[in-house]
C-alpha positions in Angstrom: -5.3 -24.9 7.1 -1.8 -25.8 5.7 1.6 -25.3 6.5 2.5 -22.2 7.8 5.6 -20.7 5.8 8.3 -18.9 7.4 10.8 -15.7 6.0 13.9 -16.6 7.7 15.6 -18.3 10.7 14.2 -16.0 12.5 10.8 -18.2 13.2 7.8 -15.3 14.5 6.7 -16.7 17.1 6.1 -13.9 19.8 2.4 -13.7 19.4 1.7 -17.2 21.3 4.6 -16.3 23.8 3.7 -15.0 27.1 3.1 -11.0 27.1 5.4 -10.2 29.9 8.5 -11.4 27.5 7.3 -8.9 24.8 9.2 -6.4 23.9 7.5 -2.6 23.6 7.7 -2.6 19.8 6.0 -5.8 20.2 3.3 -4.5 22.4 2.8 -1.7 20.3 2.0 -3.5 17.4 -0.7 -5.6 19.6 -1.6 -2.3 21.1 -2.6 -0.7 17.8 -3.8 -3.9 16.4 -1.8 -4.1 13.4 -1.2 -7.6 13.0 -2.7 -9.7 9.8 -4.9 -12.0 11.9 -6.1 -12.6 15.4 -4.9 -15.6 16.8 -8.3 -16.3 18.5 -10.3 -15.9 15.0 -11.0 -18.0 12.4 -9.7 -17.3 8.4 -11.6 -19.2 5.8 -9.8 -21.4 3.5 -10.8 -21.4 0.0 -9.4 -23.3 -3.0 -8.1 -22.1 -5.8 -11.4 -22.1 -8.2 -14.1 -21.2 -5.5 -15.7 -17.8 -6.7 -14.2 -14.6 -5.8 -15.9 -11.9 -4.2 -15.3 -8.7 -6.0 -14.7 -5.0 -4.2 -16.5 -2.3 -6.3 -13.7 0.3 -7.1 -16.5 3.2 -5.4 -15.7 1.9 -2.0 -11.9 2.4 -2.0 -12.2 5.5 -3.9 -15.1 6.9 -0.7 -12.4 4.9 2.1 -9.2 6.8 0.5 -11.5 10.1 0.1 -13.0 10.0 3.3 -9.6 9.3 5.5 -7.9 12.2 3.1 -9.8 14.9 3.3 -10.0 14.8 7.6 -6.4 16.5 7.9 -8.0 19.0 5.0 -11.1 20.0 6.3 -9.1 20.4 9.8 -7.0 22.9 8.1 -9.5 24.5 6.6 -11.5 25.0 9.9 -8.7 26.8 11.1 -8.1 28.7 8.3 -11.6 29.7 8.4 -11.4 31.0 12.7 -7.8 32.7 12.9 -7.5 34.1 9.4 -4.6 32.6 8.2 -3.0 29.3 7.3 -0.8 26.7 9.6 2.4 27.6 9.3 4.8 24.5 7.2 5.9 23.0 10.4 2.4 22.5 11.9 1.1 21.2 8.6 4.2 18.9 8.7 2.7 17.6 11.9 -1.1 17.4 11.0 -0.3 15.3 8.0 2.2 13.1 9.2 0.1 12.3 11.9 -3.0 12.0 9.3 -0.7 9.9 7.1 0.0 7.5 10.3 -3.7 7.3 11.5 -5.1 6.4 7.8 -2.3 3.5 7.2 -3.0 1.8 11.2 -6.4 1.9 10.2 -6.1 0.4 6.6 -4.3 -2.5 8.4 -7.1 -3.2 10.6 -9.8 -2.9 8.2 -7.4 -5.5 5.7 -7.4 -7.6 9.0 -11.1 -7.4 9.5 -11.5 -8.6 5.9 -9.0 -11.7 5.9 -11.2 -13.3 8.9 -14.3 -12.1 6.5 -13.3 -13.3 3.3 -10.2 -15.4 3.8 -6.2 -15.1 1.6 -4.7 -16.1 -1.5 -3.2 -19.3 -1.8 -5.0 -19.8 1.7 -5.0 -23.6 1.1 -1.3 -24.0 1.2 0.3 -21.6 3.2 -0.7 -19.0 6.1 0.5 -15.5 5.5 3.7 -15.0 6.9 4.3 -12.7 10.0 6.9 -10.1 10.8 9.9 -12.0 12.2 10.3 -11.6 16.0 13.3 -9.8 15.5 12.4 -7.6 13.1 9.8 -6.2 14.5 11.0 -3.1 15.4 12.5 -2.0 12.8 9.0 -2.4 10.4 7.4 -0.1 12.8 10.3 2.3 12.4 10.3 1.5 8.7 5.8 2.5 9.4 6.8 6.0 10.6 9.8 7.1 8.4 7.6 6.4 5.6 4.3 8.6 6.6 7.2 11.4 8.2 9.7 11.8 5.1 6.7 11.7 2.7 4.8 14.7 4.6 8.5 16.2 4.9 9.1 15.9 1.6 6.0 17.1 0.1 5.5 20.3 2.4 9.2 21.2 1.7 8.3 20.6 -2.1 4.8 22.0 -2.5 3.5 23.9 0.7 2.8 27.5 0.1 1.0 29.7 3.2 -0.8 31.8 0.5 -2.7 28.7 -0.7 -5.2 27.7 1.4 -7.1 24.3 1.2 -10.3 25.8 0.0 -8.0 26.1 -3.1 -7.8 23.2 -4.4 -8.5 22.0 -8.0 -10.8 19.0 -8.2 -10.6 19.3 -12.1 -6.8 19.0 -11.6 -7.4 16.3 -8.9 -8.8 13.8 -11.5 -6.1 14.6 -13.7 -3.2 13.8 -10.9 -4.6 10.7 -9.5 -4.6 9.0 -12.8 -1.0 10.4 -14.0 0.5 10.0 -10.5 -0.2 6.3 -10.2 0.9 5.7 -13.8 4.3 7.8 -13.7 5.0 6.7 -10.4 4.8 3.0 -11.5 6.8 3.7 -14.5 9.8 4.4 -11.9 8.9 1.7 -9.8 8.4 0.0 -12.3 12.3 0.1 -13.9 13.8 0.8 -10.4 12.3 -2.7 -9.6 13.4 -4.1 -12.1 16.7 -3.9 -11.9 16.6 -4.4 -8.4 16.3 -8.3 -9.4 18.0 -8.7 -12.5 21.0 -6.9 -11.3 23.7 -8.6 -8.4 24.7 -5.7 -7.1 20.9 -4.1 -6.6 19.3 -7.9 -6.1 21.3 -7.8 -2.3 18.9 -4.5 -1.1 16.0 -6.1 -2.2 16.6 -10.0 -1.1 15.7 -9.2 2.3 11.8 -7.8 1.2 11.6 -11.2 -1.0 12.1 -13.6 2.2 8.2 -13.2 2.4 6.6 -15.4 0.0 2.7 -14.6 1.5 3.5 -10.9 2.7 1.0 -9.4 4.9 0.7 -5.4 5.3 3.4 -4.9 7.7 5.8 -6.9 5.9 4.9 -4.0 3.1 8.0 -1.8 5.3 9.7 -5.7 5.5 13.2 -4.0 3.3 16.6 -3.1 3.7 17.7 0.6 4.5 18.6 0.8 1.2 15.7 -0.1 -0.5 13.2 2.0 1.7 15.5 5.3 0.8 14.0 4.8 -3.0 10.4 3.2 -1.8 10.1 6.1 1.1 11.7 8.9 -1.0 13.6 8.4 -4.4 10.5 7.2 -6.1 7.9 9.6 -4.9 10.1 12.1 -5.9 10.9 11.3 -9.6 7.4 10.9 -10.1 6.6 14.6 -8.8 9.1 15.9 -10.7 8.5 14.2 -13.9 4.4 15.4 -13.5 5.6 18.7 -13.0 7.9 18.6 -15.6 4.7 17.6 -18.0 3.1 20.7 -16.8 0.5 19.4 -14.0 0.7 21.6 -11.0 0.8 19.0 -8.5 -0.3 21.1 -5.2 -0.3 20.5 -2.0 -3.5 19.2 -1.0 -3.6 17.6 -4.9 -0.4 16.0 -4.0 -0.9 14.7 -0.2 -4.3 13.0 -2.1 -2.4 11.2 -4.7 -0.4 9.7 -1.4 -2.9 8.8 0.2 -3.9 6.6 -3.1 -0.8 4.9 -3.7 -0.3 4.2 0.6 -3.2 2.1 0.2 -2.3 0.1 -3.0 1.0 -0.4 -0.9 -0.7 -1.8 1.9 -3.3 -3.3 0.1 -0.7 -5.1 -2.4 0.8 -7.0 0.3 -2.4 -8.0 2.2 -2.8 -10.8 0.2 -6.7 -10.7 0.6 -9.0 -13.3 -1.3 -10.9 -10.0 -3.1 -11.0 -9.3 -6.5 -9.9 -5.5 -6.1 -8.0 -2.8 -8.2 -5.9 -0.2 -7.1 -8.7 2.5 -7.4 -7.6 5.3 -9.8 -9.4 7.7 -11.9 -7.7 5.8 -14.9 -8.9 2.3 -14.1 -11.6 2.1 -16.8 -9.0 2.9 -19.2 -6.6 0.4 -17.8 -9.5 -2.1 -18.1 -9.6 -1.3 -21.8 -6.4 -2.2 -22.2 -5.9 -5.2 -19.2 -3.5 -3.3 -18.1 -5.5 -3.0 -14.7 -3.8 -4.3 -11.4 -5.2 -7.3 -9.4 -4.0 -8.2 -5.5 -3.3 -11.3 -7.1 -0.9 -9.8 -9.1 1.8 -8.6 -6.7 1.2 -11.6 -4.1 2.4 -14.2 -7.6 5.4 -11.7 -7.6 6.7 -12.5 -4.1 4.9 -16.0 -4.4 6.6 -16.7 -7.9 9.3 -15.0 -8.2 13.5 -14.7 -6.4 16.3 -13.6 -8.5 14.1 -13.4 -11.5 10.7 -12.5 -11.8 7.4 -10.8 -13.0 4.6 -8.2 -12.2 7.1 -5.5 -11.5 4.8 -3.0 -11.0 2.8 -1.9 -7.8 -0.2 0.0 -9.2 -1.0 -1.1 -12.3 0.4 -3.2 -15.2 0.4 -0.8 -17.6 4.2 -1.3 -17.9 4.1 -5.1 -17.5 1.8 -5.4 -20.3 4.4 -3.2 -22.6 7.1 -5.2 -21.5 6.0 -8.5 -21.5 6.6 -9.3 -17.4 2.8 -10.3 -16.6 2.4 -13.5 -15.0 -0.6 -15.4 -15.5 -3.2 -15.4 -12.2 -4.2 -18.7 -10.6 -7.5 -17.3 -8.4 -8.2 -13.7 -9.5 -9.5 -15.2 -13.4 -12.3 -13.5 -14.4 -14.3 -16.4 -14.7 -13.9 -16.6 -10.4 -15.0 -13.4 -9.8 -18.3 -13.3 -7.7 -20.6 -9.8 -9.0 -23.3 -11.1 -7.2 -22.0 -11.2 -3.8 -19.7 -8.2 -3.7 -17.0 -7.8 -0.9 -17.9 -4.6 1.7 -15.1 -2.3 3.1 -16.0 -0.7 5.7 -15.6 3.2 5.2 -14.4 4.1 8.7 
């Protein structure tokens, strides 16, 4: 299949050791079954030019839909039987623990589908795996990011008057294709100069040890870097679509997470799928091929150190206007497989 490639002296091996040396973070992770691969189960290798199966953007839309709207209805139900809302604290709780359920399971469905359909750059290298000593700290890295997101957005936008019947689908559309476009624009800069400047480049070395990431290696970042990927970013981009005069509510705003969590996850999966980051902009994106490709992020870590390319995490829009594209190797148009399409499941 290769040669494996490793992300630092730190060589994972903990997954063939025997189980009674594992730590608990370590069983946790086996527990929940958030690994890239089973050991035990065969990933197909593809070259470079084989055809490439391509994800229709309605699954991904119905997956993130489906998984978002559970902690909603929830609410709703109980809205509905005690006549009144959940206080701010116990909607803190319901979404964070929505927010940590929907990203476990998007890792073992992106598992499911590397055995199905195989990685990028398969023929040369594995994907790497979290480094044995590190492996606490990405799960800690896994639940500061769905707790300070909820945190942030209940604090920002929760209001006890609003209940979740009242939410605005016509504003809905609107959101999920400004959010992802406005939040990449700050990623997109913030990124940036994480690699083109020394004293930034040493918070963001650490996430660039992985050259074939895999979803957990997603969190794989110094403490400094997560503060603007967990926080800092999120936040500029509320502010700047309220700012713009969008009303970015609650439940419009916890659905808008849920879209950009799985481009994060889905970004670093590495999968063998031509798939882009569903949005309610993407046909416009197309227009313009400005539209992001898994391919696209994985030549970034792949590609790119100190210098680099494909900047941004959810489109390209801004790597189009700034001339940081880098050309893709598998996900070509002239690869992509209509005819055999690639199935997610929805649950």
């Amino acid at each position: 299949m290769g040669v494996q490639s490793t992300i630092n002296s730190s060589k994972p091996t903990w997954r063939k050791t025997d189980r009674n040396s594992w730590t608990r973070y370590q069983k946790l992770v086996n527990a929940l079954g958030i690994y890239h691969v089973s050991l035990k189960k065969k990933v197909p290798v593809h070259q470079k030019d084989d055809p490439m199966p391509n994800l229709p953007d309605w699954r991904m839309h119905c997956w993130i839909l489906i998984h978002a709207f559970i902690p909603i209805a929830i609410q709703q139900i109980y809205c509905s039987l005690f006549n009144r809302n959940l206080h701010p604290i116990a909607a803190f709780f319901l979404y964070s623990t929505a927010f940590k359920c929907n990203g476990i399971r998007e890792i073992q469905i992106l598992r499911q589908l590397g055995h199905r359909y195989g990685f990028l750059d398969g023929d040369k290298h594995f994907r790497d795996e979290v480094p044995d000593d590190s492996v606490a700290k990405v799960l800690y890295s896994l639940v500061s990011t769905a707790t300070f997101r909820c945190m942030i957005g209940v604090m920002l936008s929760y209001r006890r008057s609003q209940l979740p019947s009242s939410l605005s689908f016509p504003w809905l559309v609107v959101e999920i294709g400004a959010y992802s476009v406005v939040l990449d624009f700050w990623f997109y800069w913030y990124h940036r100069c994480m690699h083109e400047f020394d004293g930034l480049w040493k918070y963001h070395r650490t996430h660039h040890l992985t050259k074939h990431p895999n979803p957990l290696l997603t969190l794989y970042a110094d403490y400094e870097q997560e503060i603007f990927d967990i926080a800092g970013i999120p936040l500029m981009a509320y502010g700047t679509l309220k700012l713009m005069g969008l009303p970015m509510g609650f439940y419009e705003w916890w659905i808008c997470q849920q879209y950009v969590v799985f481009t994060e996850l889905f970004g670093h999966s590495g999968l063998r799928i031509y798939a882009t980051p569903p949005s309610t902009v993407t046909w416009l994106l197309r227009l313009f091929d400005a539209e992001l490709q898994t391919e696209d992020h994985d030549l970034h870590h792949r590609k790119g150190w100190r210098k680099s390319h494909n900047y941004g995490k959810q489109t390209l829009v801004w790597d189009r206007l700034f001339n940081t594209c880098h050309p893709r190797i598998e996900a070509t148009k002239e690869n992509v497989d209509y005819d055999n399409p690639a199935i997610m499941p929805l649950f």
